[in-house]
C-alpha positions in Angstrom: -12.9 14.7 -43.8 -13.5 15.1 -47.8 -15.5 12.2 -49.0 -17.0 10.9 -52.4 -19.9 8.9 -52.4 -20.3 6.9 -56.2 -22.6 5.4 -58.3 -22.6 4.0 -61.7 -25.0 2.6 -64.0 -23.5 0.1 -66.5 -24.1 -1.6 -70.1 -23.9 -4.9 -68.1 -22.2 -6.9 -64.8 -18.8 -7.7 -66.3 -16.1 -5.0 -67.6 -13.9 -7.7 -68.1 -16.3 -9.1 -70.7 -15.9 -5.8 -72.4 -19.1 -3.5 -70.7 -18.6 -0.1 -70.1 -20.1 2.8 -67.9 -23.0 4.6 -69.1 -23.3 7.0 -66.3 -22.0 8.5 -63.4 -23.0 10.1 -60.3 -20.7 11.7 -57.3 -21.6 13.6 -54.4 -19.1 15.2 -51.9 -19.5 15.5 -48.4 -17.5 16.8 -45.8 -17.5 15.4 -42.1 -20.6 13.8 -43.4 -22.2 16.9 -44.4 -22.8 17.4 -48.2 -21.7 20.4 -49.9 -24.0 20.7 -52.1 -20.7 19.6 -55.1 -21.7 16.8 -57.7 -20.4 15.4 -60.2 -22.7 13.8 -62.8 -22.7 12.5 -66.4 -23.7 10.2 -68.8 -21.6 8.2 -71.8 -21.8 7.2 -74.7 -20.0 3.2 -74.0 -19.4 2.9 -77.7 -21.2 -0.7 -77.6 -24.8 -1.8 -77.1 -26.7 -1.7 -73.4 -27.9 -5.6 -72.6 -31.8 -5.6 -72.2 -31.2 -6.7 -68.8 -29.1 -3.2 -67.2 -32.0 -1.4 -69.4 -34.6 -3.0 -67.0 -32.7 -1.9 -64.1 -31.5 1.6 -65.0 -34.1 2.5 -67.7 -31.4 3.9 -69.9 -31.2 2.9 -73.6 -28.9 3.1 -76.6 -30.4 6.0 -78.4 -30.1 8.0 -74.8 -26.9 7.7 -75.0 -26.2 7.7 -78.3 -24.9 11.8 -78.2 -23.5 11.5 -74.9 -19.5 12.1 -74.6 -16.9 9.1 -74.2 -15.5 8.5 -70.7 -12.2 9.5 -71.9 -14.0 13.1 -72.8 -14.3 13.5 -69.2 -11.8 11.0 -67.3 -9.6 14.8 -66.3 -12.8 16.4 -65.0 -14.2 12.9 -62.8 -10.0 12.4 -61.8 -9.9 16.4 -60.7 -13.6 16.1 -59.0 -12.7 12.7 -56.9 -9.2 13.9 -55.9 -7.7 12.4 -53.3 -10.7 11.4 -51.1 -12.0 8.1 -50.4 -14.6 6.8 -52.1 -17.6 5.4 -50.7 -20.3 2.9 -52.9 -22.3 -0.2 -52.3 -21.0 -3.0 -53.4 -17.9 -1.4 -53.7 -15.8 -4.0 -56.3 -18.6 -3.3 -58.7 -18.1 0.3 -59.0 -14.0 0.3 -59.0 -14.2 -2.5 -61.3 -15.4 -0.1 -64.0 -14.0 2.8 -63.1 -10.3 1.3 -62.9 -11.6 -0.5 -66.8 -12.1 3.1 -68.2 -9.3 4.6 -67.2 -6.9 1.8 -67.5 -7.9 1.7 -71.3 -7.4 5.2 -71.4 -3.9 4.4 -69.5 -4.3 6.5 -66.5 -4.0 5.4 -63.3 -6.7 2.9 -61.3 -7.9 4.3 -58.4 -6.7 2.0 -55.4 -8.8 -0.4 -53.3 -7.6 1.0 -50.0 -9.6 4.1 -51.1 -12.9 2.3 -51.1 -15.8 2.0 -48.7 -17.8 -0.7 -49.1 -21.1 0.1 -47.0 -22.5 -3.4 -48.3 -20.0 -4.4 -46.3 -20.5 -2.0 -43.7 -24.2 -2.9 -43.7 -23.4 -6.9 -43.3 -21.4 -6.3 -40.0 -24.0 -4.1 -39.0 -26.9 -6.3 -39.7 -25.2 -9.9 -40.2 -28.0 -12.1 -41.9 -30.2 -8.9 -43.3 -31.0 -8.0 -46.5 -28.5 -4.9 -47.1 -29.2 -4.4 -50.5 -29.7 0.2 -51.1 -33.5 0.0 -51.3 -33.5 -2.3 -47.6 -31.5 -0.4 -46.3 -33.8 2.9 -47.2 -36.5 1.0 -46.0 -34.8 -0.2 -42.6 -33.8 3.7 -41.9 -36.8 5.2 -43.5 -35.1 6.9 -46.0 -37.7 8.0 -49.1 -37.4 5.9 -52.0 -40.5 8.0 -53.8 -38.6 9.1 -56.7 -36.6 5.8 -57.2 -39.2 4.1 -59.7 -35.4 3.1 -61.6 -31.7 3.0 -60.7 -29.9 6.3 -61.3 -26.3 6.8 -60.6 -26.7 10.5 -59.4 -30.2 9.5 -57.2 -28.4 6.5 -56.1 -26.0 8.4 -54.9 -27.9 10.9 -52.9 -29.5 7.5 -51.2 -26.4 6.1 -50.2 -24.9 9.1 -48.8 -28.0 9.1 -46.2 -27.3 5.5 -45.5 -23.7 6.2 -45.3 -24.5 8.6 -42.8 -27.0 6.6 -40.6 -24.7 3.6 -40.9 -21.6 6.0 -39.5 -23.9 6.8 -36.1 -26.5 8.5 -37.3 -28.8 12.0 -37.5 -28.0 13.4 -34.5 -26.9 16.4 -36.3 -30.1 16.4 -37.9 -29.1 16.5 -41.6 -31.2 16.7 -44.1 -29.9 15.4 -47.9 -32.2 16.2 -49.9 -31.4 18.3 -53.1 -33.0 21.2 -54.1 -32.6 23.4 -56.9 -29.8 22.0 -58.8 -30.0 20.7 -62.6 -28.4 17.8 -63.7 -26.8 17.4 -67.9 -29.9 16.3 -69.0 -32.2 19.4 -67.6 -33.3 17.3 -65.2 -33.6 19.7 -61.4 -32.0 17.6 -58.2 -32.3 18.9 -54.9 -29.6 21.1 -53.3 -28.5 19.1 -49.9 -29.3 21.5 -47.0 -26.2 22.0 -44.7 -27.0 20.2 -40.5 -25.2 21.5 -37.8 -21.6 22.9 -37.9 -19.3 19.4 -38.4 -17.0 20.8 -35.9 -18.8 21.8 -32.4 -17.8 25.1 -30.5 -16.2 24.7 -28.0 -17.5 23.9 -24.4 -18.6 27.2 -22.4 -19.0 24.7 -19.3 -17.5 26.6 -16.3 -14.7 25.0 -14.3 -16.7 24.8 -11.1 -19.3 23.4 -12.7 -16.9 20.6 -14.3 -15.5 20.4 -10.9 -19.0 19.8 -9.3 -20.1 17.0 -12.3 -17.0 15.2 -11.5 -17.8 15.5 -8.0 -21.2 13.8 -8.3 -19.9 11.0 -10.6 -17.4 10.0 -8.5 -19.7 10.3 -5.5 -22.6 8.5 -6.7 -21.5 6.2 -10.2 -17.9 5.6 -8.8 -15.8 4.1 -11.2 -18.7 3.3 -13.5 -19.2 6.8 -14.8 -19.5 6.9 -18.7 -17.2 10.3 -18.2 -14.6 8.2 -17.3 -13.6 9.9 -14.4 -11.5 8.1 -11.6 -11.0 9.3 -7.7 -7.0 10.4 -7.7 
């Protein structure tokens, strides 16, 4: 399934006290493999950054000050996002600003029933736990060497390895780390390698042998077989 994972970085907390997006960053993945697609921008919000988002994201006013509006690139973030669902932390943060920009541009908000919340995720998981991004790096020993600030695009790229342990796991042995690739700024991210193949061959297992695992199952685990096979 076609999946974006988002991040924003933001002038301050509150689009309804009039703060706007100042950057950007999507990654799609497919059956929880990345595809190496991104989208990834930075605006100009047409207002002045509070000193307080500048200490979290390191962005200033005069790095944004050439940057293009959101409405510039509303067609090309609509067109990138699609239909798929949307996966952030702290997901009401993120769709509160993006359904402010493009309701002021009078385009349609994206719907909550799109949105996956893996805060929320994370809380079920680990009820009591700190679940901010950078625990849950930590708890699943994800790398947080490059993260000296918050970046939407890096962020991103974070959560999407969270999303992924929080959704069962590496058994498929992905690695999503970008090499290669250059952001709008000039700045080189790392292409996401492709795991396994999503979808697995199928089984080559021969009949008897089916036949002869049953067999044993039935023989020895009985009706407590994880296979879930029962004597007919």
């Amino acid at each position: 399934m076609r999946q974006i994972v988002l991040d924003t970085e933001t002038t301050g907390i509150d689009p309804k006290k009039g703060h706007r997006l100042i950057e950007v960053g999507c990654i799609e993945i497919d059956d929880l493999l990345p595809t190496g697609k991104t989208f990834h921008h930075y605006f100009n919000p047409e207002r002045l950054i509070e000193p307080d988002a500048i200490r979290v994201h390191g962005i200033t006013d005069e790095m944004v000050a050439d940057k293009p509006k959101f409405g510039d690139l509303a067609q090309a973030f609509i067109d990138f996002v699609g239909d798929a669902p949307i996966i952030a932390h702290n997901a009401s943060f993120d769709r509160g600003f993006i359904n402010m920009e493009l309701e002021r541009l009078g385009l349609v908000p994206t719907d909550p029933d799109r949105w996956v919340d893996t805060l929320e995720l994370a809380r079920y998981k680990f009820p009591g736990m700190a679940n901010s991004l950078d625990a849950l790096c930590k708890r699943y020993n994800i790398s947080l060497a490059e993260r000296d600030k918050h970046g939407a695009l890096l962020d991103a790229r974070l959560l999407a390895s969270v999303y992924l342990e929080l959704s069962g796991g590496k058994e498929r042995g992905l690695d999503l780390k970008m090499h290669g690739m250059v952001s709008e700024d000039g700045t080189e991210i790392r292409v996401m390698n492709h795991g396994q193949r999503p979808r697995p061959l199928p089984s080559h297992i021969h009949p008897q042998e089916a036949e002869a695992h049953k067999a044993f199952c039935l023989k020895y685990l009985k009706d407590q077989n994880m296979w879930g096979y029962t004597a007919s």
